[in-house]
MARRO-168093 format. One record per atom (N, C-alpha, C): residue number from 1; residue in one letter; chain; atom name; x, y negated, z negated. Coordinates in nm, 2 decimals. Layout:
BEGIN
[marro NUM A A CA [X Y Z]]
...
END
This chain:
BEGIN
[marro 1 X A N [-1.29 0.79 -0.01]]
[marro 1 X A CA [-1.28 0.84 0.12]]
[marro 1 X A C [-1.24 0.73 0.22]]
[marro 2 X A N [-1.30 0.64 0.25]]
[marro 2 X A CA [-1.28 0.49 0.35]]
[marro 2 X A C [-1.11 0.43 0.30]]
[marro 3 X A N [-1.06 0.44 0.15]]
[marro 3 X A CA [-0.91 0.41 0.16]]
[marro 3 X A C [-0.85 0.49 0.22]]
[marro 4 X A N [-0.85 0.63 0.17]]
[marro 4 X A CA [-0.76 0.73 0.27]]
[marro 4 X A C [-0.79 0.74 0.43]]
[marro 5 X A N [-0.93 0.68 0.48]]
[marro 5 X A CA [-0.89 0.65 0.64]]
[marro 5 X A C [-0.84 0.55 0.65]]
[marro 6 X A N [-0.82 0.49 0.54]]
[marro 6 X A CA [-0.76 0.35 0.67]]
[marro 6 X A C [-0.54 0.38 0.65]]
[marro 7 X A N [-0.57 0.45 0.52]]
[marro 7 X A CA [-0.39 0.58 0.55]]
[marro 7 X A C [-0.42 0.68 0.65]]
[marro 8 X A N [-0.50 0.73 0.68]]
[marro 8 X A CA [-0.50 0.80 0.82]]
[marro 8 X A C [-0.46 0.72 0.98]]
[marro 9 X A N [-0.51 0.56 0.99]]
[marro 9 X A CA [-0.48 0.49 1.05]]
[marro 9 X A C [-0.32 0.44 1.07]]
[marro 10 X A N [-0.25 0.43 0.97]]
[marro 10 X A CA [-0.15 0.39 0.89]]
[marro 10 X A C [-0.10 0.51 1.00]]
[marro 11 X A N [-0.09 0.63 0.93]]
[marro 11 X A CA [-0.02 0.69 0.98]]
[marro 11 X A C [-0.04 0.76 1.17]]
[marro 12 X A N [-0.13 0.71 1.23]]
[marro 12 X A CA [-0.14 0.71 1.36]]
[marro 12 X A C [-0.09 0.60 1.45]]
[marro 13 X A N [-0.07 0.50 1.37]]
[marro 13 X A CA [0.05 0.36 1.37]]
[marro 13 X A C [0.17 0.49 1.40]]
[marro 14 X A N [0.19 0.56 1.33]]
[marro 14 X A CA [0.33 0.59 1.27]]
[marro 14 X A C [0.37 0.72 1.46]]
[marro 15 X A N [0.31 0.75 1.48]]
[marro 15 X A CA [0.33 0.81 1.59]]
[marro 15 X A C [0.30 0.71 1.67]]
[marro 16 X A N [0.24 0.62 1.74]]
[marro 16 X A CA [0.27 0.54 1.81]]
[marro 16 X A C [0.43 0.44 1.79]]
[marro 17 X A N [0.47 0.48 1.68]]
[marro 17 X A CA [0.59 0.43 1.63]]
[marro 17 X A C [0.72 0.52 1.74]]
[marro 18 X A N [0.68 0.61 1.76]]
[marro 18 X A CA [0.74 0.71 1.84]]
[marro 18 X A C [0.89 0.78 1.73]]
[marro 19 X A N [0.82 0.81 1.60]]
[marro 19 X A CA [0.87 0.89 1.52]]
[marro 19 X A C [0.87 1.03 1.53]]
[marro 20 X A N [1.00 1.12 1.50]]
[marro 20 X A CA [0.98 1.26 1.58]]
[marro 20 X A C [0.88 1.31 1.48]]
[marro 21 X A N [0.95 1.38 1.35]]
[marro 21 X A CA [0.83 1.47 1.25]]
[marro 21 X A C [0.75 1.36 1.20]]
[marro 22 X A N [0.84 1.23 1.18]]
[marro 22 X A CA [0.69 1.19 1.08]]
[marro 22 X A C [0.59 1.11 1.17]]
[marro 23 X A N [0.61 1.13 1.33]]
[marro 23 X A CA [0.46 1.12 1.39]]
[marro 23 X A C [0.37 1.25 1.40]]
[marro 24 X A N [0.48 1.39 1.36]]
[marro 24 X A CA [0.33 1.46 1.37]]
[marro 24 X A C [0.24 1.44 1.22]]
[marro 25 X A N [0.35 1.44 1.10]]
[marro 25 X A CA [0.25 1.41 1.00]]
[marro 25 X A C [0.15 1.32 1.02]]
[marro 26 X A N [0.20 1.23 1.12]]
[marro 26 X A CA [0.07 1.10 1.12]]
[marro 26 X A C [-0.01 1.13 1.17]]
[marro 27 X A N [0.00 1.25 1.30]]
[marro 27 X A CA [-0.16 1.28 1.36]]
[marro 27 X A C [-0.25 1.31 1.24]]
[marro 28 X A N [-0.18 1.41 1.21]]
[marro 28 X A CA [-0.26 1.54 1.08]]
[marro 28 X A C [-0.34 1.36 1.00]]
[marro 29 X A N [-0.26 1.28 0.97]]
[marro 29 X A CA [-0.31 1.20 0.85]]
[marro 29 X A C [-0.42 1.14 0.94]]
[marro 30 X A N [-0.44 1.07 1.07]]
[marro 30 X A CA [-0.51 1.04 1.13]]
[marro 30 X A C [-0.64 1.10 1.15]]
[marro 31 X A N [-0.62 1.24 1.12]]
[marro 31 X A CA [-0.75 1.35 1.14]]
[marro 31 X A C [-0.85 1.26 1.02]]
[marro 32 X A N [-0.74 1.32 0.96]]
[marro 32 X A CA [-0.79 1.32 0.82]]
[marro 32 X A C [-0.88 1.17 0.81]]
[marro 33 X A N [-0.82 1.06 0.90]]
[marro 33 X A CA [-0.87 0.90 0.81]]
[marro 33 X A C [-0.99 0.90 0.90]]
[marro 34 X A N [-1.04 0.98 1.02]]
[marro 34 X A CA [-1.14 0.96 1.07]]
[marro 34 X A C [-1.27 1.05 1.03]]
[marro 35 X A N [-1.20 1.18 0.94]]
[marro 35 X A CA [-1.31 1.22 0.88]]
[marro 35 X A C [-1.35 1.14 0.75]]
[marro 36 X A N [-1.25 1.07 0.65]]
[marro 36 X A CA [-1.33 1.04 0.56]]
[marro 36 X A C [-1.40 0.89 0.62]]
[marro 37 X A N [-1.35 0.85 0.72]]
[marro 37 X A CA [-1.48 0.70 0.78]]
[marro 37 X A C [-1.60 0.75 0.81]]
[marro 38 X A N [-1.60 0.92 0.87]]
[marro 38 X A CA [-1.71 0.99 0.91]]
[marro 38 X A C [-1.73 1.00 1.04]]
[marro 39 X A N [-1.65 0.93 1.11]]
[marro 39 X A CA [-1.68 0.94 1.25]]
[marro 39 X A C [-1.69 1.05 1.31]]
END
């Protein structure tokens, strides 16, 4: 779980990247890297 958050991070990089679609996939991946840290 803790490697796929820190690809959740990765991909919230990716929208501050100011990517059109693949910053929304980054939110979604961002969800995701903060549930498996647990926060």
């Amino acid at each position: 779980m803790g490697e796929m958050g820190e690809m959740g991070k990765i991909g919230v990089i990716g929208v501050i990247g100011g990517d059109g679609e693949a910053g929304e996939a980054g939110e979604a991946g961002g969800d995701g890297g903060d549930r498996g840290m647990g926060y």
